[in-house]
C-alpha positions as CSV (number, residue, x, y, z in Angstrom):
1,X,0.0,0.0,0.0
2,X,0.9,3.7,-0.6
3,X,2.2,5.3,2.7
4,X,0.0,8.5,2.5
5,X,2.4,10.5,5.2
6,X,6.1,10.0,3.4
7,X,6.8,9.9,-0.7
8,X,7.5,6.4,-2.5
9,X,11.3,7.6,-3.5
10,X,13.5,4.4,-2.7
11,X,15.4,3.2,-5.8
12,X,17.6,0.4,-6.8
13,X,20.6,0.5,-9.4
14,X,18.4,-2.3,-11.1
15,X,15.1,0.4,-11.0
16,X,17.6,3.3,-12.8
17,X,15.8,4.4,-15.9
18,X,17.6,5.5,-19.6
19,X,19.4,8.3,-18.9
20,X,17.4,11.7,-20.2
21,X,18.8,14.1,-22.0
22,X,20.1,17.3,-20.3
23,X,17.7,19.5,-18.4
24,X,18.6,22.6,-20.3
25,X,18.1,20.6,-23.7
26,X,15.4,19.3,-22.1
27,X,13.6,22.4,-21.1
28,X,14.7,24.6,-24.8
29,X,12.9,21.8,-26.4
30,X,9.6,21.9,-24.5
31,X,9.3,25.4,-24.5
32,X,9.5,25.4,-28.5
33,X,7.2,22.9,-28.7
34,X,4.7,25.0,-26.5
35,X,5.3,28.0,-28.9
36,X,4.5,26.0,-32.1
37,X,1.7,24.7,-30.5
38,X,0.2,27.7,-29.3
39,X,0.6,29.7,-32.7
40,X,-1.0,26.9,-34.5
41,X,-3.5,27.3,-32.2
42,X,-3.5,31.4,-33.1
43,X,-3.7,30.1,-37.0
44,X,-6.9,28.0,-36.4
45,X,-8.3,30.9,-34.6
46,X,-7.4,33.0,-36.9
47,X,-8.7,31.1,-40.1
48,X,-11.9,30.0,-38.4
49,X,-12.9,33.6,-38.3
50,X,-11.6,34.3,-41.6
51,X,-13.5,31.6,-43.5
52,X,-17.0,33.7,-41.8
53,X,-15.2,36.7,-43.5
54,X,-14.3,35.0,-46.3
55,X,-17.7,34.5,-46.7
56,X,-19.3,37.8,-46.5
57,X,-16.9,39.5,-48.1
58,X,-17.7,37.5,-51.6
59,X,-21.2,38.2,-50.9
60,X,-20.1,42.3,-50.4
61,X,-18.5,42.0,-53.5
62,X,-21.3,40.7,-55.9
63,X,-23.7,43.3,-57.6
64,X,-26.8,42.4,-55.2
65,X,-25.4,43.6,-52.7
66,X,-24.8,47.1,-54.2
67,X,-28.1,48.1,-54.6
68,X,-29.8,47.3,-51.0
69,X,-33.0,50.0,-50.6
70,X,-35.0,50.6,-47.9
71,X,-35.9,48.9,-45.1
72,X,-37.1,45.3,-46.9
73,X,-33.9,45.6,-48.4
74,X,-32.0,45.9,-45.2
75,X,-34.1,43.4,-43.4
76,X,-32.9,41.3,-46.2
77,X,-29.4,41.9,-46.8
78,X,-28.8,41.6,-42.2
79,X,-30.8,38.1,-43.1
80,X,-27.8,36.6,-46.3
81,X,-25.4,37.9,-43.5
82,X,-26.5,35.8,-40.9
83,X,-27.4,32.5,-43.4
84,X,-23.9,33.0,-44.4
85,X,-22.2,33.5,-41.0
86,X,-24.1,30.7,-39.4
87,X,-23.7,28.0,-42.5
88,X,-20.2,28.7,-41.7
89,X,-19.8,28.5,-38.5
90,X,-21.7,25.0,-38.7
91,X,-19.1,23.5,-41.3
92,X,-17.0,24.7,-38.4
93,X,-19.1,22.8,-36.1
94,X,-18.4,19.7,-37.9
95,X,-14.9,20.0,-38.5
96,X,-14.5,20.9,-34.7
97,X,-15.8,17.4,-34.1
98,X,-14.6,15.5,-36.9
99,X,-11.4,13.9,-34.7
100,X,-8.8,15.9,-37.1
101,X,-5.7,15.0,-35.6
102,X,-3.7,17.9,-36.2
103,X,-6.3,19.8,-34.0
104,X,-6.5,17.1,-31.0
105,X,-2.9,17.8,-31.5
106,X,-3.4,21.3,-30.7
107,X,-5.8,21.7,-28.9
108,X,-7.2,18.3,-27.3
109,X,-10.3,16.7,-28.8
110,X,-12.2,17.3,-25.7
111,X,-11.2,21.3,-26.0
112,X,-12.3,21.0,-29.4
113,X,-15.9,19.8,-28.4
114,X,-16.2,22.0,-26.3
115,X,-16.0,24.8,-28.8
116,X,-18.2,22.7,-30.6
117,X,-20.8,22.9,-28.3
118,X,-20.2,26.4,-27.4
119,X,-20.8,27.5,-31.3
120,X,-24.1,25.3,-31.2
121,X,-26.5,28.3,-30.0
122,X,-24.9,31.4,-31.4
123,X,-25.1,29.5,-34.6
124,X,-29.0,28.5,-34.2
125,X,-29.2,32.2,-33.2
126,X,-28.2,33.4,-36.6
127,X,-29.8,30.6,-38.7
128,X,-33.1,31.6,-37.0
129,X,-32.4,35.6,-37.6
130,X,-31.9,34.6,-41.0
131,X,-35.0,32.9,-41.7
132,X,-37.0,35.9,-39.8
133,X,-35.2,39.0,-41.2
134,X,-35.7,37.4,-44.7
135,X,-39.3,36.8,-44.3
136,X,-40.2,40.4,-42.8
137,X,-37.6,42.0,-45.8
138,X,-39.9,39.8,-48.5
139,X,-43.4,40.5,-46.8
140,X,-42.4,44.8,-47.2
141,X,-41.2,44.1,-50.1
142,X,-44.2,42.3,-51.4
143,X,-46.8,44.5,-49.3
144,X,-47.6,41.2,-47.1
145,X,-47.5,40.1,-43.1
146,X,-44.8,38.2,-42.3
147,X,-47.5,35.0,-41.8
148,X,-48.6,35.8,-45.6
149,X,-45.1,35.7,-46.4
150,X,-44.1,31.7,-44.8
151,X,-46.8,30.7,-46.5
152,X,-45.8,32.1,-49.5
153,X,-42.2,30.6,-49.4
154,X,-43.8,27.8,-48.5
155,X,-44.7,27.4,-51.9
156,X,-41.3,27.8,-53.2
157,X,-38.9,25.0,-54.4
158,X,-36.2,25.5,-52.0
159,X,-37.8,26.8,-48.6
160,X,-39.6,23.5,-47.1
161,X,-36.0,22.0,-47.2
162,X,-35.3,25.4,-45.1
163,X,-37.6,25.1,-43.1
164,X,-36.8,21.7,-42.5
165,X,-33.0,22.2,-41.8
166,X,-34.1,24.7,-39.2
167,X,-36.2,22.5,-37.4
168,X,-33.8,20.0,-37.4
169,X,-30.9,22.6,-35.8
170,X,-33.9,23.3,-33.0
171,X,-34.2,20.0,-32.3
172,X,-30.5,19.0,-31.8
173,X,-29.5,22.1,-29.9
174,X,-32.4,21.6,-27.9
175,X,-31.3,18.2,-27.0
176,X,-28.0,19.6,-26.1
177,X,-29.0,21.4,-23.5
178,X,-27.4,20.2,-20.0
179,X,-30.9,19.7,-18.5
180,X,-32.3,18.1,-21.3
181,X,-29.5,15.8,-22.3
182,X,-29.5,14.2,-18.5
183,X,-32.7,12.7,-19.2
184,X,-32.1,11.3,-22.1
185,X,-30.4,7.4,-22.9
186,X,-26.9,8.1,-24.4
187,X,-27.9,6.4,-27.6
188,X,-31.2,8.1,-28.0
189,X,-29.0,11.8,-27.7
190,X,-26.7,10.2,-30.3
191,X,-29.0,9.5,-33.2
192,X,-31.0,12.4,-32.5
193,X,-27.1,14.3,-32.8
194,X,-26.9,13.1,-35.7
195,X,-29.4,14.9,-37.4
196,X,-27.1,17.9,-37.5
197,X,-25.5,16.0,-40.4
198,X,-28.8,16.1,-42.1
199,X,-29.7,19.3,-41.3
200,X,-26.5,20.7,-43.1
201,X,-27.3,18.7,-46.2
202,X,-30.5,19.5,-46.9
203,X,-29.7,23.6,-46.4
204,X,-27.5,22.7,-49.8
205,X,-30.0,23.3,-52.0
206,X,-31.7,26.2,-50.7
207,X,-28.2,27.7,-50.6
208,X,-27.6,27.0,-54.1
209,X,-31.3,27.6,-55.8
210,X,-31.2,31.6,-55.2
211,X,-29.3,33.9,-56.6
212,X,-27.1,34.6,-53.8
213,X,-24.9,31.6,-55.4
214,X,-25.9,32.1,-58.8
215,X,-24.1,29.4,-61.0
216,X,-20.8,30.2,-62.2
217,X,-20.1,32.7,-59.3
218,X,-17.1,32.5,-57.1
219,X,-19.6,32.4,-53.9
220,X,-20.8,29.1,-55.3
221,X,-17.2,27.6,-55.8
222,X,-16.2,28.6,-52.0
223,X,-19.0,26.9,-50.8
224,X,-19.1,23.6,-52.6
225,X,-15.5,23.5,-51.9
226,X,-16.2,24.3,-47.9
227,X,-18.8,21.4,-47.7
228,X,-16.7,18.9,-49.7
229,X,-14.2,19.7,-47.1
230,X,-15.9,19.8,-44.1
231,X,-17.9,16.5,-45.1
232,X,-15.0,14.9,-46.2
233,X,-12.8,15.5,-43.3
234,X,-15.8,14.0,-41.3
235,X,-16.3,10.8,-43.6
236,X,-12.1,10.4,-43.3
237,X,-11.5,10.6,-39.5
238,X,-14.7,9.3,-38.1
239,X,-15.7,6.8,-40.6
240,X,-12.6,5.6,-43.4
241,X,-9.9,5.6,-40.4
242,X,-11.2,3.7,-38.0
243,X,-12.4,1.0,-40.1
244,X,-8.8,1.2,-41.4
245,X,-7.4,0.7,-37.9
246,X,-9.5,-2.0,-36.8
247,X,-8.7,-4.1,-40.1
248,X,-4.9,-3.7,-39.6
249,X,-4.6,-3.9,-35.7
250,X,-6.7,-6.5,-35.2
251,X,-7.6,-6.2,-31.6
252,X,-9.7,-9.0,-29.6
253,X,-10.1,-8.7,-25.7
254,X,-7.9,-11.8,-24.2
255,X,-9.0,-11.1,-20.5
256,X,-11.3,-9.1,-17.7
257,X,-9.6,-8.8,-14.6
258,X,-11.2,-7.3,-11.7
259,X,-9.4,-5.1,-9.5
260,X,-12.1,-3.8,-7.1
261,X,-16.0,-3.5,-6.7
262,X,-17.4,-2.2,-9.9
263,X,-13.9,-1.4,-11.5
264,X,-12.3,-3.8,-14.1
265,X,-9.1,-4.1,-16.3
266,X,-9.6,-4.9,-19.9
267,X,-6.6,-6.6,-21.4
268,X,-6.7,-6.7,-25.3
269,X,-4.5,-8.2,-28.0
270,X,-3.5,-7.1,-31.6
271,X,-1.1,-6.9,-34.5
272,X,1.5,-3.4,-33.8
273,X,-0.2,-1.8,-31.5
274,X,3.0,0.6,-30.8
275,X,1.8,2.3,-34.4
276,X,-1.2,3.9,-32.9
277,X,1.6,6.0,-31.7
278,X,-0.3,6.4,-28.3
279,X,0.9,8.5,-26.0
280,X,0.5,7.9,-22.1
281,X,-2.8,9.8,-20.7
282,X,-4.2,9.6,-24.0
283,X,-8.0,7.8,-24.7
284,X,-9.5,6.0,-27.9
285,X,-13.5,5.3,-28.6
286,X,-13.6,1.7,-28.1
287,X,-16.5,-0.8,-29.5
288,X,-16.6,-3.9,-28.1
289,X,-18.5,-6.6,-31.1
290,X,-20.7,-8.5,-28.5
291,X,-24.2,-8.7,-28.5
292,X,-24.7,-6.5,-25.7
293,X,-22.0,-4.1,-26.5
294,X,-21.9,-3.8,-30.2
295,X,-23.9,-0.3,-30.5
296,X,-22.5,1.8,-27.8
297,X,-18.9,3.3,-28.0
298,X,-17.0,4.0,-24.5
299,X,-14.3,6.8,-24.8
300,X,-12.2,5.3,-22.0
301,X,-8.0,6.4,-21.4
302,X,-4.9,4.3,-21.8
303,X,-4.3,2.5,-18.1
304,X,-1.1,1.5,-19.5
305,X,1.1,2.5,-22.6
306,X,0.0,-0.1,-25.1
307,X,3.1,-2.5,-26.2
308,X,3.9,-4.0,-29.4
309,X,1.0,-6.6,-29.1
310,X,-1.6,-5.5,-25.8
311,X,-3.1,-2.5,-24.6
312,X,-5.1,-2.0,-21.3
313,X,-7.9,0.3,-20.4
314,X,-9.4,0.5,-16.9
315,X,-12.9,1.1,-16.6
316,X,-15.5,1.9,-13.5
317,X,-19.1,0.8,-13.5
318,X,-20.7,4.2,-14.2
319,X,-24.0,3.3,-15.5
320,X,-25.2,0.5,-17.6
321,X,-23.1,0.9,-20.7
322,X,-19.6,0.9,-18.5
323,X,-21.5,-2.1,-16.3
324,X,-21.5,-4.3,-19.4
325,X,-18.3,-3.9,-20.1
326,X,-17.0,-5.9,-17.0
327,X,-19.1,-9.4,-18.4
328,X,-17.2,-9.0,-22.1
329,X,-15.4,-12.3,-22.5
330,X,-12.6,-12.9,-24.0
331,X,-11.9,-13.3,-28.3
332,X,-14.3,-9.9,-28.5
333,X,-13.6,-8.1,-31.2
334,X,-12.9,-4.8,-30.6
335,X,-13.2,-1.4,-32.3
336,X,-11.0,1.4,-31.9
337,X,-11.4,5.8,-33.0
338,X,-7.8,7.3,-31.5
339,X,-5.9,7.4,-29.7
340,X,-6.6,11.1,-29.1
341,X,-6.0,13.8,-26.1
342,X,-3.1,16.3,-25.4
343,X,-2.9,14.9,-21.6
344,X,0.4,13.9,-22.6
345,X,3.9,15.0,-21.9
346,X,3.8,16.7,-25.5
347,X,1.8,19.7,-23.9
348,X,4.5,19.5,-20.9
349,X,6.3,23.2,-20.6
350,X,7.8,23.2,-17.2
351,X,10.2,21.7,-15.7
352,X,8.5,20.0,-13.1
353,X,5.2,18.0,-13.3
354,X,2.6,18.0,-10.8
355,X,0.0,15.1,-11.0
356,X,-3.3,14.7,-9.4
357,X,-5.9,11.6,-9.7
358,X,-9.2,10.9,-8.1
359,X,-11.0,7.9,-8.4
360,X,-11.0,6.0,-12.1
361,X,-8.7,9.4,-13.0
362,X,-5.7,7.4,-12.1
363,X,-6.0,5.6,-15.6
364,X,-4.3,8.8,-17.7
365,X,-2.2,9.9,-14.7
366,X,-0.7,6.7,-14.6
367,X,0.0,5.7,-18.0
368,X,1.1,9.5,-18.0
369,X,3.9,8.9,-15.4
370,X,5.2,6.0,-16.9
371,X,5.5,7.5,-20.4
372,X,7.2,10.5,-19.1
373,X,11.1,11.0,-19.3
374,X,11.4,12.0,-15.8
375,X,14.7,12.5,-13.5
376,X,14.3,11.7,-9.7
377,X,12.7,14.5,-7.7
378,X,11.0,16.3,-11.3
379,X,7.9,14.9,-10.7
380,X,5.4,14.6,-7.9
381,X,1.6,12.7,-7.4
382,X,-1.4,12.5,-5.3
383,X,-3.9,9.8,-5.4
384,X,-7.4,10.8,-3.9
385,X,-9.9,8.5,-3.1
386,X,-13.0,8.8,-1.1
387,X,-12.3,5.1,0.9
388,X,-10.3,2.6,0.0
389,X,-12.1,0.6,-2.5
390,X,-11.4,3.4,-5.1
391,X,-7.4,3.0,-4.8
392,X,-7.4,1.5,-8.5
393,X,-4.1,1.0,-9.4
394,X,-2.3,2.7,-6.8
395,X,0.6,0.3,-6.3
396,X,1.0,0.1,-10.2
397,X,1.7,4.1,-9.5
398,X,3.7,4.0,-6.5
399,X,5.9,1.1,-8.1
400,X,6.6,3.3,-11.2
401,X,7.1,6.2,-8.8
402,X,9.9,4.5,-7.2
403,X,11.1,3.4,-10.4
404,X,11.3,7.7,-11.7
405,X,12.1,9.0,-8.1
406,X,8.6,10.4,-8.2
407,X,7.4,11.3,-4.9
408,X,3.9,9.7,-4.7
409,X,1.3,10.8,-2.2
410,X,-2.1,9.0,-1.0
411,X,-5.2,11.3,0.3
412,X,-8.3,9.3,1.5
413,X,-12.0,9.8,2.7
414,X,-14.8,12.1,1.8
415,X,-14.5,15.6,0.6
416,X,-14.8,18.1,3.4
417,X,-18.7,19.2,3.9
418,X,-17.5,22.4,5.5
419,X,-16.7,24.0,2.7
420,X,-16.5,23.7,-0.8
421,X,-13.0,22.0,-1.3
422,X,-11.0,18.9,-3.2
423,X,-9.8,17.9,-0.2
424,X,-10.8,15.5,2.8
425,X,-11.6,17.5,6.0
426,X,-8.6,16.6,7.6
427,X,-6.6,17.8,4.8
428,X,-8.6,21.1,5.5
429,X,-7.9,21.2,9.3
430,X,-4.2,20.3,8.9
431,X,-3.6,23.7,6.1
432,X,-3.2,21.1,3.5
433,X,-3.3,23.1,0.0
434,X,-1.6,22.7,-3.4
435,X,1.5,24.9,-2.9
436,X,2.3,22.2,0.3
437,X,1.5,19.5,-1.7
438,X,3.5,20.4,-5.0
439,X,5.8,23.4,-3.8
440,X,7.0,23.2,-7.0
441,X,3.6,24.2,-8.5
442,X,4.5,27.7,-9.9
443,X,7.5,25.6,-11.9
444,X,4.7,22.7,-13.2
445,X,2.6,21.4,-15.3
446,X,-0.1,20.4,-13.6
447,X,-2.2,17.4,-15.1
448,X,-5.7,16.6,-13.2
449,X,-8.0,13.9,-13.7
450,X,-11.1,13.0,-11.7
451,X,-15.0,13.5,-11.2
452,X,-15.8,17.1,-12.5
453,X,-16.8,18.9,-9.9
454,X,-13.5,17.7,-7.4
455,X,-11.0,18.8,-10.8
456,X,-12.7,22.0,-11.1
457,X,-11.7,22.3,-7.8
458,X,-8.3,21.8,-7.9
459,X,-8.2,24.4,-11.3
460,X,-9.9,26.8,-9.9
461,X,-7.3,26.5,-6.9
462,X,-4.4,26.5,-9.1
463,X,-5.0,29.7,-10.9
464,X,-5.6,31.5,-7.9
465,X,-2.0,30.3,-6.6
466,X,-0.5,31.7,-10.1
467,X,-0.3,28.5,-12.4
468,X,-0.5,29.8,-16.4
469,X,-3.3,28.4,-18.0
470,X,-1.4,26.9,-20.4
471,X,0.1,24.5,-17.9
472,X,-2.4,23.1,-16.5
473,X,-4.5,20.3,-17.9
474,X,-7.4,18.3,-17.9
475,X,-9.2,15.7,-18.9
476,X,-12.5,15.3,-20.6
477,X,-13.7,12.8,-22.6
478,X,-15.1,13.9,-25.9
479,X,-16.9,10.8,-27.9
């Protein structure tokens, strides 16, 4: 067991890892890679924005838009603005969650779907100020109510496809929301999510049948070529690529081993597994092919850095889905979308790393640590737990702990109920905080991993005591 008063440090000549390279090579390297990644981060910014300007700016430039009158006219040219802005912002959408891996490699695929969810009501905004300051520009143009004038473009060869494509938006933002989306089975919030896929196609043709895309017209050219690539970067990485990976790697579960109530370890085979190029604290999407399992995809981390021919995943009983998984039996085939996350040491930019886990968080923390080129003392952990049926996997930590000259650190029992805090009440009594924890902490990355509400804690901690947000890190599964 972990002593939870002194660090794990003891070492043996036998336990002495490679030798890293030197600190200040070390410490120029990660600091370039931080800058790269952060200005390609800048870039995608940068040319998200400027496809919505891209946009508007073609539509500025045809002769429509030179000879806007009155208010109809007005009404009408604030409703192409917002069509345009939000059709664009939806490929965006798309992209966001299409698993591109040069942006998990920026910014995380959990980051990215957050955006991606984030853009979902600003967008529905728009697409719903288009439809209404088109139909009251048409109705004073054509002397009519705006209730005269739906009808009317009811009529037309384009709008119920609209219509229809609005509806649709409605419907999956509407699902979306926190509240709603509790209350609703995982794969009935799935199908109905994919309807945003539909509702995107079928707003082609009403794009396309006016003349704000006349045939021939550079506005139509940027378009097609902005759903061709939005689509295809979609049908690539969610679709062609993992079929691709399954096929080559070949993976079958060869064993369920449980290590404590509700919690099992999923040992899986395959063929070059070390070319998924996982990194430690990264996830995949797994589908397991049984009967009971085939239509529901777990996004669940790495518990160990997969070798040549096995990988590992560790998974709690969270609900039904995650309850299943523990009665999969062995020669299962198995699906995989990934690996993806930047919960690796490639986001690392300090020269210390500061690890916290709580409960099935351990998995990415410690297939983190042992993935990490660390000297003795650089790095330090603490393992929460609310009783000691949730230390999964501790002794796999403390033992690579000892083999890095980690200092390792055990915290168990409930949160306090005092006050609002990550810690146990004890903790709270002794002064226990992060700087006495990590005093290293201002020199760190710090990587956290737990239930949400304990890891906003800790974050919210953190950058009051000072840490950049770039160095700290977090993670959330995105499927």
């Amino acid at each position: 067991m972990i002593d939870t008063a002194r660090p794990t440090t003891r070492r043996t000549p036998l336990d002495r890892p490679p030798a890293p390279e030197p600190l200040p090579v070390a410490a120029e390297r990660r600091r370039a890679a931080t800058r790269r990644r952060l200005r390609g981060v800048d870039l995608l910014t940068v040319l998200t924005w400027l496809s919505a300007a891209v946009a508007v700016t073609l539509w500025l430039a045809t002769p429509g838009s030179h000879t806007v009158a009155g208010i109809g006219g007005w009404l009408e040219a604030g409703g192409i603005v917002a069509g345009l802005i939000g059709t664009d912002l939806v490929l965006v959408m798309l992209v966001l969650a299409a698993r591109v891996p040069v942006i998990d490699r920026l910014i995380g695929q959990d980051v990215a779907i957050a955006h991606h969810r984030a853009l979902g009501k600003p967008v529905l905004y728009l697409l719903l100020a288009h439809g209404a300051l088109l139909t009251l520009g048409y109705g004073i143009g054509d002397g009519t109510g705006p209730i005269a004038e739906t009808v009317a473009l009811f009529g037309s060869q384009d709008m119920p496809l609209a219509y229809l494509s609005i509806g649709l938006f409605v419907v999956v933002v509407g699902t979306s929301i926190v509240a709603v989306r509790r209350r609703l089975p995982y794969e009935a919030w799935h199908v109905i999510h994919l309807l945003s896929y539909a509702a995107v196609l079928v707003a082609f043709p009403h794009m396309t049948t006016g003349s704000v895309l006349g045939a021939g017209s550079w506005q139509r050219a940027y378009w097609i070529a902005l759903y061709v690539a939005a689509f295809g970067l979609v049908a690539l990485y969610r679709f062609v690529l993992p079929v691709v990976v399954t096929f080559r790697h070949r993976i079958r579960v060869v064993g369920v081993e449980p290590i404590a109530p509700g919690v099992v370890s999923i040992h899986m085979a395959g063929r070059d597994l070390d070319a998924l190029g996982a990194h430690g604290g990264q996830y995949g999407v797994w589908r397991f092919w049984s009967r009971q399992t085939w239509w529901h995809a777990h996004p669940v981390s790495f518990s160990a850095v997969p070798s040549r021919n096995g990988a590992r995943i560790t998974v709690r009983d969270l609900g039904a889905g995650s309850a299943r998984l523990g009665r999969i039996r062995p020669g299962t085939a198995v699906s995989l979308e990934g690996p993806y996350g930047l919960f690796t040491k490639q986001a690392r930019s300090a020269p210390k790393l500061a690890l916290m886990a709580s409960g099935i968080g351990i998995t990415p923390i410690r297939a983190l640590l042992e993935d990490a080129d660390l000297r003795p003392g650089e790095a330090t952990v603490l393992l929460r737990g609310s009783d000691t049926d949730q230390q999964y996997l501790w002794e796999e930590t403390a033992e690579l702990a000892r083999r890095t000259g980690s200092r390792v650190y055990g915290m168990v029992g409930p949160r306090a109920r005092s006050v609002e805090s990550w810690m146990t009440e004890d903790d709270l009594r002794r002064g226990v905080h992060l700087r006495s924890v990590f005093p290293d902490l201002l020199d760190s990355d710090l990587y956290v991993c737990g239930p949400q509400v304990w890891t906003d804690l800790v974050v919210a901690e953190a950058r009051a005591a000072g840490v950049p947000e770039h160095r700290i890190h977090q993670e959330r599964f995105a499927s």
